[in-house]
Structures are given as structure tokens and as C-alpha cells.
C-alpha positions as CSV (number, residue, x, y, z in Angstrom):
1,X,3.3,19.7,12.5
2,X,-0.2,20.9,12.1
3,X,-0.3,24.9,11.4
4,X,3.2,25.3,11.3
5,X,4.3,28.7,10.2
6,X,7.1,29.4,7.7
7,X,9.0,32.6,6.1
8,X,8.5,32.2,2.1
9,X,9.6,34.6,-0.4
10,X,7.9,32.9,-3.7
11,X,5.7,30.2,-5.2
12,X,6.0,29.5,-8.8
13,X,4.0,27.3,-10.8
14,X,4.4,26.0,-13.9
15,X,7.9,25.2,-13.1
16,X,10.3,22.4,-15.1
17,X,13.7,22.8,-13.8
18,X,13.2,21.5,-10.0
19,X,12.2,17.3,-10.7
20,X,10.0,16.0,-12.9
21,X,7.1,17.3,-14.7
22,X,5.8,20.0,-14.3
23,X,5.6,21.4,-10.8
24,X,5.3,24.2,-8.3
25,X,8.2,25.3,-6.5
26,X,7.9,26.8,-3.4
27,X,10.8,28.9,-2.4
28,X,11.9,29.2,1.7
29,X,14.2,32.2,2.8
30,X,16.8,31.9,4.6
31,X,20.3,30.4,3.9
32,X,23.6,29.6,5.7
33,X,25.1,29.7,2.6
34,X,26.6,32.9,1.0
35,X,27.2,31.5,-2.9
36,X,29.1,34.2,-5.0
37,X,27.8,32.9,-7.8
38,X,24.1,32.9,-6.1
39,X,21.1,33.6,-8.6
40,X,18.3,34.2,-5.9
41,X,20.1,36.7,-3.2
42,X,16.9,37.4,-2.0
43,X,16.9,33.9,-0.6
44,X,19.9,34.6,1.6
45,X,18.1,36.4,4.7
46,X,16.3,35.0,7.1
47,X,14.3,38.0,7.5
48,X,11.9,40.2,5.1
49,X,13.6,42.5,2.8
50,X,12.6,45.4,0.8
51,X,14.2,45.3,-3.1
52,X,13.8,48.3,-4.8
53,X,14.0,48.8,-8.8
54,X,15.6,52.0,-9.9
55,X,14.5,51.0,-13.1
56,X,10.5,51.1,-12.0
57,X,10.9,54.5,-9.7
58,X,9.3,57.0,-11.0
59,X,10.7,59.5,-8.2
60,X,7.7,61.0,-6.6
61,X,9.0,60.6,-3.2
62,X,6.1,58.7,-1.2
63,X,8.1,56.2,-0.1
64,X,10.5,58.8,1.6
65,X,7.1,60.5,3.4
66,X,5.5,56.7,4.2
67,X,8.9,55.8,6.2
68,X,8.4,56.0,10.0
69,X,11.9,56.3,10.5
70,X,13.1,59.3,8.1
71,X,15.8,56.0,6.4
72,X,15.1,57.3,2.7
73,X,16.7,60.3,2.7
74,X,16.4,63.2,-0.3
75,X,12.8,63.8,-0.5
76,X,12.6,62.7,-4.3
77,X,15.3,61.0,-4.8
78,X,13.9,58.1,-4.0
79,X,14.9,54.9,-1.8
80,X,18.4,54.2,-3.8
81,X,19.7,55.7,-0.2
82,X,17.5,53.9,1.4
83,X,19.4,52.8,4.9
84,X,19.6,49.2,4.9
85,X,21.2,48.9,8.3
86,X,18.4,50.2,10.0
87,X,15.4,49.3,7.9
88,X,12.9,47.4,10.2
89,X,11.2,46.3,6.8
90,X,7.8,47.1,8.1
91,X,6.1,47.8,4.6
92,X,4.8,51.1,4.4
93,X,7.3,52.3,1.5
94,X,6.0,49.8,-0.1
95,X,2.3,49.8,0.5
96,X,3.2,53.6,-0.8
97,X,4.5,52.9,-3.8
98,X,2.2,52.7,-6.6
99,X,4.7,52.5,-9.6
100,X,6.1,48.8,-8.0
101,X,9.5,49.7,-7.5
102,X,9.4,48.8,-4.0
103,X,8.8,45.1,-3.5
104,X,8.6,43.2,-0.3
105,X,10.6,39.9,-0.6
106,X,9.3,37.5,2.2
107,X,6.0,36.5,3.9
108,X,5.1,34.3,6.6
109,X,3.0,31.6,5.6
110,X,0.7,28.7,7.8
111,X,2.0,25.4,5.9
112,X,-2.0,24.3,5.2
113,X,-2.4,27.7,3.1
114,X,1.0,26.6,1.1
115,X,-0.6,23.4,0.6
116,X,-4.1,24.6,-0.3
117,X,-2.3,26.7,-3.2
118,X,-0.3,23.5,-4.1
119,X,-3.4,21.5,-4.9
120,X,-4.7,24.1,-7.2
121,X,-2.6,22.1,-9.7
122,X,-3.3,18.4,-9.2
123,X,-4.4,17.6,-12.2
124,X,-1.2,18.8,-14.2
125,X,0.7,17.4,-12.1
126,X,-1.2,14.2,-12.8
127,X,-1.3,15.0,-16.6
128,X,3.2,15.4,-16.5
129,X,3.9,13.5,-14.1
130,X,4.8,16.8,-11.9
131,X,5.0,17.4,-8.4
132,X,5.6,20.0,-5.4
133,X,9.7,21.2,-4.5
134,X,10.5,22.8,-1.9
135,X,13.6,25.3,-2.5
136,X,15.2,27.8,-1.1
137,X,17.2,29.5,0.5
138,X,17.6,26.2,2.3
139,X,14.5,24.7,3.6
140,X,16.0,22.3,5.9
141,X,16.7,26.3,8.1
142,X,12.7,26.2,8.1
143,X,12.0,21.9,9.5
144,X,9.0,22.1,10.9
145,X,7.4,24.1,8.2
146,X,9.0,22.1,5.4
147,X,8.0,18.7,7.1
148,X,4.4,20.3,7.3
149,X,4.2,21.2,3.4
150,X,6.0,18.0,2.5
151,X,3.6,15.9,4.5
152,X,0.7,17.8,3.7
153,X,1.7,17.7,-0.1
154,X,2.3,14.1,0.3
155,X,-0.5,13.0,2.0
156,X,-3.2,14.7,-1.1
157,X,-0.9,12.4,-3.6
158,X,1.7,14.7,-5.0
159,X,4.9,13.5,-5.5
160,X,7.0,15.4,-3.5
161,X,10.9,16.8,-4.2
162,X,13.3,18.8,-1.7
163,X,16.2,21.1,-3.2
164,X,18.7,21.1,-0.5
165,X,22.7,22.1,-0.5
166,X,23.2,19.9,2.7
167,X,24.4,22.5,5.2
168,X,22.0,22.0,8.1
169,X,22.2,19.7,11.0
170,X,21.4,16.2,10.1
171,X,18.3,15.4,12.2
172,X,16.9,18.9,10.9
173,X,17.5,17.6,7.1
174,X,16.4,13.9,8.2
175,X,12.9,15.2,9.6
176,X,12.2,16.0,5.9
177,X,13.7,12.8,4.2
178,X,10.3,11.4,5.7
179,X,8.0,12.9,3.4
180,X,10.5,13.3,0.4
181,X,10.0,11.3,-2.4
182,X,13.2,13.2,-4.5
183,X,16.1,14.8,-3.2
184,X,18.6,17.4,-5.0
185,X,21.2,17.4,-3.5
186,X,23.6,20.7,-4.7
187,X,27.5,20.2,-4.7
188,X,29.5,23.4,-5.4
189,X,33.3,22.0,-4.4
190,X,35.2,18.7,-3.7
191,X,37.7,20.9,-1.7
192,X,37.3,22.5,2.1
193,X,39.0,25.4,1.6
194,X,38.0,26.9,-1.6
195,X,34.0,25.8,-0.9
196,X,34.6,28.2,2.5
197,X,36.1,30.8,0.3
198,X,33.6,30.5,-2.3
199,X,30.4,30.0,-0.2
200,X,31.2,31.4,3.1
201,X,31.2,27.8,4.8
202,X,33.4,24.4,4.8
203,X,31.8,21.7,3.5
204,X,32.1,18.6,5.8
205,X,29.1,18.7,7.0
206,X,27.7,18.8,4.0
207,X,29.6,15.9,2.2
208,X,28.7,14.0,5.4
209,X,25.0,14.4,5.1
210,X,25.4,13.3,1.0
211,X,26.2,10.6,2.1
212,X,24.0,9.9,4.7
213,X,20.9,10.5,1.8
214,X,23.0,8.5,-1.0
215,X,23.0,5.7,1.9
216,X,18.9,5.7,2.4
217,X,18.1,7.0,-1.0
218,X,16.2,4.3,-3.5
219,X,17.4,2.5,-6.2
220,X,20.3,4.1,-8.3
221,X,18.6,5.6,-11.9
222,X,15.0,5.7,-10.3
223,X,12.8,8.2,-9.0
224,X,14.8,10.2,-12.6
225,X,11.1,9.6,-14.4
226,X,7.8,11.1,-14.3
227,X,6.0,10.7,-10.5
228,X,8.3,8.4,-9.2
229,X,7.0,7.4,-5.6
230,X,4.8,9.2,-5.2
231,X,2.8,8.5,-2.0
232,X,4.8,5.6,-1.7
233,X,6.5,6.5,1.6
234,X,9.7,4.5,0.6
235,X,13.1,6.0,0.6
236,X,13.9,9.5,-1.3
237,X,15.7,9.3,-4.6
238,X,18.8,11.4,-5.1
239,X,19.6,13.5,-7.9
240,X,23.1,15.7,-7.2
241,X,23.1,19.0,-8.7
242,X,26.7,21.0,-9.9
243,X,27.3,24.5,-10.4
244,X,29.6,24.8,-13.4
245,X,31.2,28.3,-13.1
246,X,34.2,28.8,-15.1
247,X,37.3,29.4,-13.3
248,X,35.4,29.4,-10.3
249,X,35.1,25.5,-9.8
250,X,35.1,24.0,-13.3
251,X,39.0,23.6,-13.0
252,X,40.6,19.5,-13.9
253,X,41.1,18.6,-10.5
254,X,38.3,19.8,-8.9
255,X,36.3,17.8,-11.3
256,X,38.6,14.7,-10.6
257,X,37.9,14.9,-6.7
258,X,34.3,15.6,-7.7
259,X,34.4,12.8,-9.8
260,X,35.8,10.3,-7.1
261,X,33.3,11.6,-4.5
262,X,30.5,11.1,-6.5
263,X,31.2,7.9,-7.7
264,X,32.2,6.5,-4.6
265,X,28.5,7.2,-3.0
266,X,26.3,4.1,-2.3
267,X,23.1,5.5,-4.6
268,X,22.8,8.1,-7.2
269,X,20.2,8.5,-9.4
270,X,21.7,11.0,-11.3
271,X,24.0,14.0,-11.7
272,X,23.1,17.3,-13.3
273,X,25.5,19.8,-14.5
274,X,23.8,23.5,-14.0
275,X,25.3,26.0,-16.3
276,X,26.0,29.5,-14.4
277,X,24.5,32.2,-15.7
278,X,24.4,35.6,-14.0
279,X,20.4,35.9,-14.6
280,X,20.5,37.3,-10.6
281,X,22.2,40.5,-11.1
282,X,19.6,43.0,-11.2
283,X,18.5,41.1,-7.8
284,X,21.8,42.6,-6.3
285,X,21.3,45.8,-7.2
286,X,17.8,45.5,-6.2
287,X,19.1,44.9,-2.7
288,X,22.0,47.6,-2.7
289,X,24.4,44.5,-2.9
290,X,27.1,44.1,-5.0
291,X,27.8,41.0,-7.7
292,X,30.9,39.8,-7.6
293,X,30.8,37.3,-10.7
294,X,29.3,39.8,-13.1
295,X,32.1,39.0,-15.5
296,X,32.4,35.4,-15.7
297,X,30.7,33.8,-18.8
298,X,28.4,30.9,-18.9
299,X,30.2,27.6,-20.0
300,X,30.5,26.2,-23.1
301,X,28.3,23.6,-24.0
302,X,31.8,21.6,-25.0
303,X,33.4,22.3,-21.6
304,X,30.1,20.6,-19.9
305,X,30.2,17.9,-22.5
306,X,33.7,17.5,-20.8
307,X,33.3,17.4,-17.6
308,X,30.3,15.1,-18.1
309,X,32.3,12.6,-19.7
310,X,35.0,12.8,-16.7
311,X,31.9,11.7,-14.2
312,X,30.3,9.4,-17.1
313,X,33.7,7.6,-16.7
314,X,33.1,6.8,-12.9
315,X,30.2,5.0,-13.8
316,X,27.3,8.2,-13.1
317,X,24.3,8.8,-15.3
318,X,25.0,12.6,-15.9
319,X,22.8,15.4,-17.8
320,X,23.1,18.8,-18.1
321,X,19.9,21.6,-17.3
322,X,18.4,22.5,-20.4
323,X,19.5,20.5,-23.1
324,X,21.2,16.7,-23.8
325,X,24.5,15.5,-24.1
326,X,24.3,14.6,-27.9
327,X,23.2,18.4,-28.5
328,X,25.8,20.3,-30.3
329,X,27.8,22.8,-28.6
């Protein structure tokens, strides 16, 4: 839809972790998911947000003076009691603050300016085989605007990718499907239950629109290589992405049922095992939330190799983030 308009809380270029090549990313907030393990909090809200860095303060009290509202209380002491509930996240503390502790965490973009920026980069993305992703948040909260960018980005010949953990209406998610020539598709629990307790939603609807994209999605173990389909208009490949959190969802049988659901889909390209990490935390704190996983560890590169071979047995191509299977643990 020409000059649809979208709420985006990052671009990043040069990016290598979100499809092939080398790409730019661009990141849409909002989310009806609530992850615990969530890296990008930021991403959660559907509205702008103000993040503030105790770390950057430097305690001179400006923001307190630019507030209309009198919600940073203490003079000097800065916006640590800054008054979330009531914050209308209008700006001035921090178009006040000139140390950059204050940040304001999304801005409402036209999807031909997104695009514009995209094609700053067309000719490394020619040169790796790269792309454009959209991300999130989940961008299938944002449909028109994502179709826009995804059509737009298709339409000057990038190939395009769409990040997506399912849990949006299907004829929202379908819209983009059009203009998609990769899909990553995140799974974070075979089970119901524990994916409500762990994410804040059941996820039916989720594993029903997996399967609707495994259905449509191209040729098993294509669309994996540099520029697939791009500009092809033919059917999205599907890469699905798991969260490995230990002792959050890395247990035996969750990686059985995961194992059978996967392998029973029509089409997948690929799996991908993402390591947790807890690279986020600081964003938490930067948003007077609190981190509930700050003690888990990241996984061993032997557990992955595990769980790898467990899906590798149902027949799926499986990889995991950052490094290969035959690496050492």
C-alpha cells in the first residue's frame, strides 16, 4: 500500500544473522508475544518508549526541568524514577539530554523512506548474495507497512526475508507471504501450556499458521543459499528458528515433540538452533523492567550438538547460529 506508515524502533545494516548474505534488518515494534527469555524488550510495545542508561547519566537534572508533567521526580537525581505509568513519551527529556542517556526507542516511518534507506546497499547485497528482513517485534502486527517495504524492497530486486514467530492472524501473515522470498519461522515450545507460561500466549495458532507456510513454502533445502528468489515472485522458503534455553525448553521430551512436529511438516528448508544468551539485560534495566532469566547459562555447544542430532534423525537439515556442527564444543 503506497505511503503506508509504520512504528520502527531500528535499522541495522551490515547484518549476517537474519538470511543470507549480508543484509539490512529492519526492526518493527510491537509484539503479542511476551518471551522471558526476550533479547530485544524494546520490541515488545506497540508504542514509543523512552530507555534510559544509568550508566550514561551524568545527573544534571534537565531532563527533570524538560518534562511537562513533573514524572521525573528529585531534581538531580535523574529519570531512574522516572514514572513509567504515566509517561506520554513525548521526547523532550530526551531532546534535553545531552549526555545520551535518554533514548527514544520507536519512530514512525512512511514505508518508501524505509525503502529508500534499503537501497543504499544494493550493491553488497549483490556482491553477498544479501537481502532486506524484516523483524521485529512481529511484523505481521504492522501488515500493511510490512507488505509496503516487502514489495517495495522486492520490486528494486532485493531478495526479501520476513522473521516472524507466527502469532498473528493468518490473512495478516499471508498478506506478506506475497512479497517474501524467505521465511523464519521462530518455535519456542511443542507444548500449549508451558509456551503460554513461557511466552504469555498458547501456541495453536501459531503451529497452525507453520504449517500453513511449510505447506506454500518452495522446495525443501532451497532458498538456504545466497539470493535465492529473489524477484522471482514464487513461493517463500522456510527456515524454522529454536530458542535453546537450558531448562527453560531444552528438556528430552520437548525436543522429541519438537522433533515430530517439525518433521512431520510438508517443506522445510532448514532448522536453526539459536543459542540463548542474555545479551538483552541492560535493555531491561534500561526500561525499569526486570529480567527474569539473568541466571541461566548459554548452552553448551555439546547439548546443541545433541539436540541437533535428535532433529537430524527425523530427516531435517539442522545448523546452529554462529558456528557448524563439526565445530568442537
Amino acid at each position: 500500500m503506497a505511503g503506508a506508515a509504520g512504528l520502527v524502533f531500528d535499522v541495522q545494516r551490515f547484518a549476517v544473522h537474519d538470511g543470507p548474505g549480508i543484509r539490512t534488518t529492519v526492526f518493527l515494534k510491537g509484539c503479542s508475544l511476551r518471551c522471558q527469555w526476550c533479547h530485544s524488550p524494546e520490541s515488545q510495545s506497540s508504542l514509543p518508549e523512552v530507555m534510559y542508561s544509568a550508566a550514561v547519566c551524568i545527573g544534571c537534572g534537565a531532563c527533570a526541568a524538560a518534562c511537562p508533567r513533573g514524572l521525573m521526580a528529585g531534581g538531580r537525581s535523574g529519570p531512574g524514577q522516572l514514572d513509567r505509568n504515566a509517561c506520554q513519551a513525548c521526547g523532550r527529556c530526551v531532546a534535553a539530554c545531552n549526555a545520551g542517556a535518554l533514548v527514544m526507542v520507536g519512530k514512525t516511518a512512511r514505508a518508501e523512506e524505509i525503502v529508500a534507506r534499503l537501497d543504499r546497499d544494493r550493491m553488497l547485497y549483490a556482491a553477498s548474495g544479501g537481502g532486506v528482513t524484516l523483524s521485529g517485534g512481529e511484523p505481521a502486527l504492522q501488515p500493511d507497512f510490512a507488505a509496503a517495504v516487502l514489495r517495495g524492497a522486492r520490486a528494486h530486486g532485493h531478495h526479501t526475508a520476513l522473521e516472524t514467530a507466527g502469532n498473528a492472524p493468518w490473512g495478516s501473515l499471508s498478506a506478506l507471504l506475497e512479497h517474501t522470498d524467505l521465511v523464519l519461522f521462530d518455535v519456542k515450545h511443542a507444548s500449549g501450556d508451558e509456551h503460554l507460561a513461557l511466552t504469555g500466549a498458547r501456541n495453536e495458532q501459531i503451529l497452525a499458521n507453520l504449517r500453513r507456510v511449510s505447506a506454500m513454502a518452495g522446495a525443501a533445502g532451497a532458498g538456504a543459499g545466497a539470493g535465492a528468489g529473489a524477484g522471482e515472485n514464487g513461493p517463500p522458503r522456510l527456515i524454522v528458528r529454536v530458542p535453546v534455553i537450558p531448562d527453560v525448553n531444552d528438556q528430552p521430551g520437548n525436543i522429541a515433540a519438537l522433533a515430530v512436529l517439525l518433521g512431520g511438516l510438508p517443506r522445510v528448508g532448514r532448522v536453526e538452533l539459536l543459542p540463548y544468551h542474555n545479551f538483552g539485560v541492560a535493555k531491561y534495566a534500561a526500561l525499569g523492567r526486570e529480567y527474569r532469566l539473568s541466571s541461566v547459562p548459554s548452552p553448551s555447544r555439546a547439548a546443541l550438538k545433541g539436540i541437533a542430532a535428535i532433529l537430524m534423525a527425523r530427516g531435517l537439515n539442522v545448523s546452529i547460529e554462529g558456528a557448524g556442527l563439526d565445530d568442537p564444543p
